[in-house]
Structure formats: structure tokens, C-alpha cells
C-alpha positions in Angstrom: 39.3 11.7 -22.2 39.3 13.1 -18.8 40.7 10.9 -15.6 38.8 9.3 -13.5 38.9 7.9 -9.3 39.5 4.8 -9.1 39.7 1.7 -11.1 37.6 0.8 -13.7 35.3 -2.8 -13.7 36.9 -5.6 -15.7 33.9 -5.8 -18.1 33.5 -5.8 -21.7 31.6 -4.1 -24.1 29.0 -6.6 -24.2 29.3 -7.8 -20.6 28.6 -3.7 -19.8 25.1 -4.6 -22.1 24.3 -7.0 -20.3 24.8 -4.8 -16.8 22.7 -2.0 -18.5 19.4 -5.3 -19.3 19.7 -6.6 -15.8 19.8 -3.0 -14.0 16.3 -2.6 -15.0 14.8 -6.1 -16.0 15.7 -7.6 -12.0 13.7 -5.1 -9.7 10.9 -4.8 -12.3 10.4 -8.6 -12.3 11.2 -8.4 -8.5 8.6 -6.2 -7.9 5.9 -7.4 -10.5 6.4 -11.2 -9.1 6.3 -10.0 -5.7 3.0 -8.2 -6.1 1.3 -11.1 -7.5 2.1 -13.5 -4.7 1.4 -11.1 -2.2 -1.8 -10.4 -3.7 -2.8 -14.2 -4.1 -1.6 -15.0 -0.8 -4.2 -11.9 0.5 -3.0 -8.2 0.6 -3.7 -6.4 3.8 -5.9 -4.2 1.6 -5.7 -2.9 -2.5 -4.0 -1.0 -3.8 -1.1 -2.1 -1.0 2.8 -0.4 -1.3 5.3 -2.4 -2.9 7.0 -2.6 0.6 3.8 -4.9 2.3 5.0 -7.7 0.1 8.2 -7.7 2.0 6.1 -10.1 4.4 7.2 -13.9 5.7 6.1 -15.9 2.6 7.5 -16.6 -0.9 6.8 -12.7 -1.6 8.9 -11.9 0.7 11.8 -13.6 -0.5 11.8 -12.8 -3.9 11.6 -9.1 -2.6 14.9 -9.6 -0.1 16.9 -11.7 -2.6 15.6 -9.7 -6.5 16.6 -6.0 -4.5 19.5 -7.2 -3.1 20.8 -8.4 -6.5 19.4 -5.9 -8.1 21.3 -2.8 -5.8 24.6 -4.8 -6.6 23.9 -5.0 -10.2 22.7 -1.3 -9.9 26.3 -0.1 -8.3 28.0 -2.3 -11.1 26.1 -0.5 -13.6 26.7 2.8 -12.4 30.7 2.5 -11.7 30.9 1.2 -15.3 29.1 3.6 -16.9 31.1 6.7 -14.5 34.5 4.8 -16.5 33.2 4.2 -20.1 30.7 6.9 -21.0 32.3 10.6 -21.9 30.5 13.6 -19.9 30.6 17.1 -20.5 30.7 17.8 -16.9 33.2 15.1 -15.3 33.0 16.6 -12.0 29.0 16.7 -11.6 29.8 12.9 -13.6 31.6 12.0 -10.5 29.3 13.8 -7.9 26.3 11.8 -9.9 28.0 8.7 -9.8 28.3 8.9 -5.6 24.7 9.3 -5.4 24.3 6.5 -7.6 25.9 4.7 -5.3 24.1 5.5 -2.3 20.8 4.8 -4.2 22.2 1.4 -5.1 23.2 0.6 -1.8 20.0 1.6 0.0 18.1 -0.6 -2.1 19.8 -2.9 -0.8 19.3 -2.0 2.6 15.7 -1.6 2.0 15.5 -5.1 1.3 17.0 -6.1 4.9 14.9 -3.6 6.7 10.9 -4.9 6.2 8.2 -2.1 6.7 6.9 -4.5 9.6 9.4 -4.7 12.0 11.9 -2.0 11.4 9.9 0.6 10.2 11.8 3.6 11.0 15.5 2.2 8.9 13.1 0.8 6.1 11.0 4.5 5.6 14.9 6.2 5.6 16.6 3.9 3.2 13.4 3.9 1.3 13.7 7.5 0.8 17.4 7.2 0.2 16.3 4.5 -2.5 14.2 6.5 -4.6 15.1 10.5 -3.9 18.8 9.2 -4.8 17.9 7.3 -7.6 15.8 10.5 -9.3 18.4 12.7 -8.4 21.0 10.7 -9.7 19.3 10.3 -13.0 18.6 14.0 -13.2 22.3 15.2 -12.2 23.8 12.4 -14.7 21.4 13.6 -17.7 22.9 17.3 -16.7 26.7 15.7 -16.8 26.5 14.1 -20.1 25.6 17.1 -21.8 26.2 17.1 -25.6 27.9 13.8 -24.9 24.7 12.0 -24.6 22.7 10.5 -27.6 19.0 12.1 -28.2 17.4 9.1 -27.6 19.1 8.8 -23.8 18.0 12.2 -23.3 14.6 12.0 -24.1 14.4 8.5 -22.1 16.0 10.3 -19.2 14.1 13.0 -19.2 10.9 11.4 -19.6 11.9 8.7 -16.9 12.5 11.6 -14.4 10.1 13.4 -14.6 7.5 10.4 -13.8 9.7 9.7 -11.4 9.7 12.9 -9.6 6.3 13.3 -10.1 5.8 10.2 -8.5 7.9 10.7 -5.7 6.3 13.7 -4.7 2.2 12.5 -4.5 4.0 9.7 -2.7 5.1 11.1 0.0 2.3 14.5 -0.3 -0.4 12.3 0.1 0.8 9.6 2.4 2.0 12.2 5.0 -1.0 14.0 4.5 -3.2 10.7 6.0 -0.6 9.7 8.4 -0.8 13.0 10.2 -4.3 12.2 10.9 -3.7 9.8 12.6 -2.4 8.8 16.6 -0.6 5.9 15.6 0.8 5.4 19.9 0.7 1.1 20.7 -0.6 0.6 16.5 1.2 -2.5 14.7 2.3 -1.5 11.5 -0.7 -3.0 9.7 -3.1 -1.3 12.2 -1.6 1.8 11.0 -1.6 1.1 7.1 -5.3 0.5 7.5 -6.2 3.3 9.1 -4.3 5.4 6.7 -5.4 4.0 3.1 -7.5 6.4 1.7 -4.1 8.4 1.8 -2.6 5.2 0.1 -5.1 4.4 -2.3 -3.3 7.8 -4.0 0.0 6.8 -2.5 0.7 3.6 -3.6 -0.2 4.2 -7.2 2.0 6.7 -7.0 4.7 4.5 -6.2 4.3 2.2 -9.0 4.7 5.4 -11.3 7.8 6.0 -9.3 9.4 2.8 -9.9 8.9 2.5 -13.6 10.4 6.4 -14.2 13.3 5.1 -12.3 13.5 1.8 -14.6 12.9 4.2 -17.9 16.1 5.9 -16.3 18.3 3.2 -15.8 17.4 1.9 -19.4 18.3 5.0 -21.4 22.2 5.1 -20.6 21.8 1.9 -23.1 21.6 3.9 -25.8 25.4 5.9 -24.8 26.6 2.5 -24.1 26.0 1.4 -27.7 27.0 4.3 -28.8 30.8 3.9 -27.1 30.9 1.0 -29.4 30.0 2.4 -32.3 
């Protein structure tokens, strides 16, 4: 056993279990919820970004409050598995762990910071959000080594990759219909309607995004179980 910075969570073996459900289980019923009611209530236009249900009804609560608890839950999660999971690599363990962090964090942040009126802090802790998250998946996977089990491997892997894959036709193909447009004295929404035939690629993308980062996040389960074996 190698040490480690700074003190580790009071939690138990089970209570750590529990971390590990909830990292995943919160924003993916935060974000399936908050689709649906954005889409009864009347989406802008479909297929929409998870973001656009960050708007001034009940959607756009359960998107503030579900990511904010979910980027404390995430940090949680990730300083508890940095202190009970054994790593090949315990420097890149650490260095993983940091980014972890700041992908926890700016989920958190891009729950405060809605698409419509604070555009430009919502697009940066956005990015923050998801690159961080993939990287930190990717650099964790790396850390582990032979430590981890087969099964967290494989979940890990596969979880980044659609995660990476999503990120990139993401931003690709939103970027690519943004630039086509002048968007000088355009509203937010003005501008998201003028560029949806990049979204209608984009926001799909997105969702593919999200659920490699969940796959991610669910995977270090199988480590977990296997400290307590």
C-alpha cells in the first residue's frame, strides 16, 4: 500500500457502494426527467441539447438541484475510490483523481450557469464537465493497471470510448454550423435555431456522451467489490 494526500472519507465499505449507485443513477435520472418535462412543456425544437432544459420551469430545477447533487456525489466518489482502490501507477492515480475533481466540480458549475443567460461560463464548464470526465476515466483505467478487475476494464474501456467518440461529433459538428453563422444582437434561442441542422448530429451526440461517462463511473463498482472480497 502506497500513501496517499490527504485524509481519507469516513465511509464504509458499503456506504462507498452506495457512493459508486448514486454517482451514476443521479445525473442519468436528472437528465432523463429533465428531458421529458422539457419536452412536454415544448422544446425549442427536437432533438434539443440536454442544456435547453436548464430553462425557468420544473425542468429546470431538477436540472440545477440533480447536477448539483450529483457533482458532490461525483467528488465523493472519486476521493473515496483515490483512498480505497490499489493502483499500479499511484502518481497518474493522484494526477487522475485531480481531474476528477475538476470534472465534478464543473458539473456543478454547469448547473449554476444556464445556456440562456450565461452562455459563455456555461459552454466553458461544459467542456470542463465532459473533456475532464473522459479524461479522467481514461487516465484512471491507465492507473489501475493490473490492479483493476476485467470486468472494470472492459466497462471503462467501452464507456470511453463512446464517450470520446461522442464528445468529438459534439463539438465537430456543432462548431461546424455555428461558424456559419453571424450570431451579432441573436438571443440564445435565435441562435440554436439557426444552427440545428448542426445539432440534429450534435445533440445526439451528446446523449451518447453522457451515457459513456455513466458506463465509466459504474465500472470502478466492480474494484470496489473486489476490495471487499
Amino acid at each position: 500500500m502506497y500513501p496517499r494526500y490527504g485524509r481519507r472519507l469516513p465511509l464504509t465499505h458499503d456506504q462507498g457502494l452506495f457512493a459508486a449507485r448514486a454517482s451514476y443513477l443521479i445525473p442519468t435520472l436528472t437528465v432523463v426527467v429533465a428531458m421529458v418535462l422539457h419536452g412536454l412543456a415544448g422544446p425549442r425544437a427536437v432533438p434539443f441539447f440536454i442544456s435547453e432544459t436548464d430553462a425557468t420551469g420544473m425542468d429546470g430545477v431538477v436540472f440545477t438541484v440533480g447536477l448539483t447533487l450529483s457533482g458532490l456525489v461525483q467528488m465523493t466518489y472519486a476521493w473515496h475510490l483515490y483512498h480505497t482502490l490499489e493502483a499500479e501507477h499511484p502518481r497518474l492515480w493522484f494526477v487522475a483523481t485531480l481531474i476528477g475533481l475538476l470534472a465534478s466540480l464543473n458539473t456543478i458549475l454547469v448547473s449554476q450557469f444556464d445556456m440562456y443567460r450565461y452562455i459563455n461560463p456555461h459552454i466553458l464548464t461544459a467542456m470542463l464537465a465532459f473533456g475532464g470526465g473522459v479524461v479522467w476515466a481514461f487516465l484512471a483505467n491507465r492507473a489501475l493497471g493490473d490492479q483493476a478487475t476485467a470486468k472494470g476494464k472492459r466497462g471503462r474501456r467501452f464507456g470511453v470510448f463512446l464517450a470520446a467518440s461522442g464528445f468529438v461529433v459534439m463539438v465537430v459538428s456543432f462548431q461546424s454550423a455555428a461558424n456559419e453563422i453571424d450570431s451579432t444582437g441573436m438571443t440564445t434561442a435565435e441562435f440554436l435555431n439557426q444552427a440545428q441542422d448542426g445539432i440534429q448530429v450534435a445533440a445526439p451526440a451528446e446523449y451518447v456522451l453522457v451515457c459513456g461517462l455513466m458506463l465509466c463511473l459504474a465500472s470502478f463498482r466492480h474494484e470496489l467489490l473486489g476490495v471487499k472480497s
